[in-house]
C-alpha positions in Angstrom: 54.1 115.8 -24.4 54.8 115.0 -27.9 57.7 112.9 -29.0 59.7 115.7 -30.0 59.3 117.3 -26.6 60.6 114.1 -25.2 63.1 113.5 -27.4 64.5 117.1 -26.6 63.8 116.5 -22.1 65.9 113.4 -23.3 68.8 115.0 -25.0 68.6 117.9 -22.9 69.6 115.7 -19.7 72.0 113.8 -21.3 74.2 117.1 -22.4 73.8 118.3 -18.4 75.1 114.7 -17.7 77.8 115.0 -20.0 78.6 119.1 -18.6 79.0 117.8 -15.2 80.9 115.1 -15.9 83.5 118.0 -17.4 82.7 116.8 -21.1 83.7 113.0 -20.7 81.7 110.1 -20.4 81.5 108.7 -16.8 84.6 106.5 -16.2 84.7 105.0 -19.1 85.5 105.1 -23.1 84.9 108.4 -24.8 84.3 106.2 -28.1 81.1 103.8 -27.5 77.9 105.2 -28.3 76.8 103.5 -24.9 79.1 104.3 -21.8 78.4 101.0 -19.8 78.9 102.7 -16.3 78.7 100.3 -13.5 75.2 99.1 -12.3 73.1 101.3 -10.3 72.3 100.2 -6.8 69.2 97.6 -6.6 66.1 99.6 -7.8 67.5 102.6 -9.5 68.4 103.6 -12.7 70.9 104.8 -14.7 70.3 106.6 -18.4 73.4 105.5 -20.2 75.5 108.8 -21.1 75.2 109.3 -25.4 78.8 111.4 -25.3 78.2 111.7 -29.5 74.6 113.2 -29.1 76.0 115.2 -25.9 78.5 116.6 -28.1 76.0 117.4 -30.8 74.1 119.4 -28.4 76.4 121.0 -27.0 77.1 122.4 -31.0 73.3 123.8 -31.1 74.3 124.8 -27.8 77.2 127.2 -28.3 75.7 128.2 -31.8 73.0 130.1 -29.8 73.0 134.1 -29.1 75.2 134.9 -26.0 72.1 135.4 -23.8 69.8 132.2 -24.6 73.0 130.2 -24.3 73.3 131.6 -20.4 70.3 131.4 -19.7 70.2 127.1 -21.5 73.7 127.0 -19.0 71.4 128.2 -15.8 68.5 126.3 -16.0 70.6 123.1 -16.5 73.5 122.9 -15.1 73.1 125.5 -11.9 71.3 123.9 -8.6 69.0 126.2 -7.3 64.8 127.1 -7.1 63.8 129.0 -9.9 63.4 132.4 -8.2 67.3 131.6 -7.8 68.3 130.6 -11.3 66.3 134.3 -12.6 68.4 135.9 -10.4 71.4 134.5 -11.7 70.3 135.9 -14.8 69.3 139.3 -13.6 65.6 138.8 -15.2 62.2 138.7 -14.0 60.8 134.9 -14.1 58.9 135.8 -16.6 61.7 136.4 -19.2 63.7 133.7 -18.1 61.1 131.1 -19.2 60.7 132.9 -22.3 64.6 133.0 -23.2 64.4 129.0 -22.1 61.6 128.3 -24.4 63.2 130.3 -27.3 66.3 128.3 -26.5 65.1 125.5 -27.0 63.0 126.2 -30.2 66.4 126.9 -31.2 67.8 124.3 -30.2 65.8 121.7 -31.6 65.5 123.2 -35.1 69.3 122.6 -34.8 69.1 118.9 -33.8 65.7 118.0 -35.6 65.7 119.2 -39.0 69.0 118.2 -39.9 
């Protein structure tokens, strides 16, 4: 996985934090780049939630075509197998992992060659 690929997984997860959390950091200040949340039980952690780089990608995220933008919503932020998540978007597998990976070539032009 190359450092762009990681750095994408990275912001990728910390925009589905932010979508579940209804666009606010976790219980705490929308303004630190860091939301301190409270510590995680012994032995687990917890990625800090980036609210500024959420809401950056959720900009390359609505500036996407209608249908690469649904299909970026399903495969993040709707539970489900993947035979599930297709279904949602009426697609064979096959085309669902292609709008996904088209997505996020998008996508990461967007946030990476600013």
């Amino acid at each position: 996985m190359s450092a762009e690929d990681h750095d994408y997984k990275r912001r990728m997860d910390n925009w589905r934090r932010w979508r579940i959390s209804e666009r606010r950091s976790l219980g705490g200040s929308p303004y630190p780049v860091y939301n301190l949340t409270p510590r995680p039980p012994r032995g687990e952690n917890i990625m800090p939630l980036l609210v500024g780089e959420a809401e950056e990608t959720d900009q390359a995220v609505q500036a996407l075509p209608a249908q690469l933008r649904r299909a970026i919503e399903v495969w993040y932020l709707r539970e489900g197998s993947i035979n599930q998540k297709r279904k949602m978007l009426g697609c064979r597998r096959e085309r669902m992992l292609e709008l996904v990976e088209e997505a996020r070539v998008k996508i990461s032009r967007s946030l990476f060659l600013k």
